[in-house]
N, C-alpha and C positions, 0 to 999 in steps of 0.2 A: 485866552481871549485873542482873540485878530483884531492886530493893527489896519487902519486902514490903507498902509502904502502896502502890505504886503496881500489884501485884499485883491488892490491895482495890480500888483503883482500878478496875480493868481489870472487877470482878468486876462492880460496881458499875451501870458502863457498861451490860454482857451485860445484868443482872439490871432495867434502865432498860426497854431495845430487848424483850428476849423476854418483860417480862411487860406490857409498849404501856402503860407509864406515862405518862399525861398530865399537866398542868400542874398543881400543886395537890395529887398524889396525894402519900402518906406515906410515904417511904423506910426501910427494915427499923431498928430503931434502933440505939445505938452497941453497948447488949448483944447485943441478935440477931446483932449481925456479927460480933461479938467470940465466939459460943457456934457461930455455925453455920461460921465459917472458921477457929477455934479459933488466933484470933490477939491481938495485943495490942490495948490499947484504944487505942495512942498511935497505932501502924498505921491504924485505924481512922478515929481522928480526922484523919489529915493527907491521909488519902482522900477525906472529906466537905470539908475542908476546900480541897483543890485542884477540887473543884466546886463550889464556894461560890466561889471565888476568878474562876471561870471564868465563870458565871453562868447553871451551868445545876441545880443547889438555892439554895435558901434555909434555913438554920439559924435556927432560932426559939427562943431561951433556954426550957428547961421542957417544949417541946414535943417536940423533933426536929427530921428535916430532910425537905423538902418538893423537890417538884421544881421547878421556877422555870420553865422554858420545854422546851416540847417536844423531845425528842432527834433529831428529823428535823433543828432550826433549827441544832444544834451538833457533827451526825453527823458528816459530810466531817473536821472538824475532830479530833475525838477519835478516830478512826478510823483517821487520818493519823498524829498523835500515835503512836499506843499500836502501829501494826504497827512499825514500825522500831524499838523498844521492847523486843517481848517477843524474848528469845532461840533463836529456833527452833531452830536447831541445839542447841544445849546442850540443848532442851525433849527433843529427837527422840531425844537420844543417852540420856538422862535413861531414857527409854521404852524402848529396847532395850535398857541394863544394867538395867532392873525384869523385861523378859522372862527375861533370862539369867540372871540371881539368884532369882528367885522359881519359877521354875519348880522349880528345884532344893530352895527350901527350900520349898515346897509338896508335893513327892516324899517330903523327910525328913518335915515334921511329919506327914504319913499316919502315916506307920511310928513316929514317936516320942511321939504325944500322949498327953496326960493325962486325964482324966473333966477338971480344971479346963479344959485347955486349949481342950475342947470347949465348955463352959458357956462362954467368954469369946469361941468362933467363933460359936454360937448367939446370945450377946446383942448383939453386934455386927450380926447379920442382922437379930435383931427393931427394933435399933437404926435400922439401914437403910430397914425397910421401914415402918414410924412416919415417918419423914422425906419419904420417897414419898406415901404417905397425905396426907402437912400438906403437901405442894409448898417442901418446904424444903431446905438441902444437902444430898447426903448426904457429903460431904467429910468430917465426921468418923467417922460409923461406916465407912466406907467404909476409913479409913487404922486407924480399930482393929480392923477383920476379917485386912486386912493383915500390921499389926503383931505379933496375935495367932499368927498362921501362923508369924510369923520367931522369937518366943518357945516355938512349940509343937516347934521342933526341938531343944531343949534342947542347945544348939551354942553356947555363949560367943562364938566369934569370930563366929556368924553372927550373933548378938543383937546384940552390939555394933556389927557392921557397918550393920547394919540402922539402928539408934540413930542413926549416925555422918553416915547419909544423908536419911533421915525428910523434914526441912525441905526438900531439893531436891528431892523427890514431892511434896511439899506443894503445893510454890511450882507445879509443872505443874498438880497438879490443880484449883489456884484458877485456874487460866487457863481452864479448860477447866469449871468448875464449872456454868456457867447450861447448856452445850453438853453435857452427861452425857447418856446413852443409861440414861436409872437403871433401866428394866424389862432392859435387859439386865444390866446392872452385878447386878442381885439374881438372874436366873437364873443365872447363870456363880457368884457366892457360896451360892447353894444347893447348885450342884454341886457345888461345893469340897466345900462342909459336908459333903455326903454320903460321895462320896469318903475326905474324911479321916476321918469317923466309921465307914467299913466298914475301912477301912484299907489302900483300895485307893491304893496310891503312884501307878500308875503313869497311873492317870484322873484321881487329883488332880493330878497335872503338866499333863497335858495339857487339862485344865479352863484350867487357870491360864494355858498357853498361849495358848488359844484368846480369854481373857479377855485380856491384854494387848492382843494381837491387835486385838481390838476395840477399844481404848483408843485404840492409835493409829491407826486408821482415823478414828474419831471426831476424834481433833485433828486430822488431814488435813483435813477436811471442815471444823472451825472454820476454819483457818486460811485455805481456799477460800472460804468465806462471807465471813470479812473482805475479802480481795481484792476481790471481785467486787462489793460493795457498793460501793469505791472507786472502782472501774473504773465502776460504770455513774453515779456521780456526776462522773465528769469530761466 
């Protein structure tokens, strides 16, 4: 099971390599990570702190944290670390009960929403695409267009269900956060949007489907990248 500082961890890492951080440059700080992975700050801190420890930031009282030496020099290692780490199975299985669940409360909320529940899929999408625009997560509007969806079926057991699991989608899509396909992720929520706002069920399912779909092809494809980085450093 992942923790979620070592989640942040992991996010950290991505957020190192794909935006070619070099030595000296200034890591997002403990708010930013705390607003854009919508996690605790203690999480946070024992994240920076296990790269602090490692010796690849620097923590600067006042300031932040810094990177301290290139991710090439500490790649192989952290790489190593963190594959045998994330639980892919449980990630993968995670991902198909979202298809099998969501599709279905995607089909209801068409048919069961509210004028509100619409303004809270709309502001969730403007939410998204503001995040795209700044190059920032979209992890959170992204789990409240979601969430939105499971509340728009006005289904007690499903809302609650939904509630009950929340944090284990979380935890996948911070793994997968730097690795988001986000121009796709906003057309497949536009679609939604539309869909559910004609009230057409049976294209918002299938929206939704297809939108999964993608999700896990996309972690296929991180999870190949990691590999393959390994393999060609040995």
């Amino acid at each position: 099971m992942i923790v979620v500082s070592e989640t942040v961890l992991k996010f950290l890492l991505d957020f190192i390599r794909k935006k070619e951080l070099q030595a000296g440059d200034k890591l997002p700080s403990e708010r930013e990570l705390v607003q854009l992975l919508e996690v605790g700050r203690s999480s946070v801190r024992e994240a920076l702190q296990t790269l602090a420890e490692r010796g690849i930031v620097e923590k600067q009282p006042g300031k932040g944290a810094y990177l301290k030496t290139t991710i090439q020099d500490q790649e192989l290692d952290e790489l190593t670390t963190w594959i045998p780490s994330l639980d892919v199975n449980k990630s993968m299985d995670l991902l198909e009960f979202r298809k099998g669940v969501e599709v279905k409360i995607t089909y209801l909320a068409a048919k069961r929403r509210s004028e509100d529940d619409l303004s809270r899929l709309e502001q969730a999408n403007e939410d998204l695409l503001r995040c795209i625009s700044n190059g920032t997560s979209i992890i959170v509007p992204d789990l409240n267009f979601h969430a939105a969806l499971a509340y728009a079926t006005h289904h007690d057991v499903i809302a609650s269900v939904y509630h009950s699991v929340v944090d284990n989608f979380k935890k996948v899509r911070m793994e997968m956060a730097i690795n988001d396909d986000v121009e796709n992720a906003l057309y497949y929520h536009q679609e939604i949007l539309k869909a559910v706002t004609e009230q057409d069920s049976e294209r918002a399912g299938l929206f939704m489907q297809r939108h999964l779909e993608d999700v896990q092809f996309n972690y296929r494809n991180m999870l190949s990248e990691l590999n393959n980085k390994v393999l060609q450093e040995q």
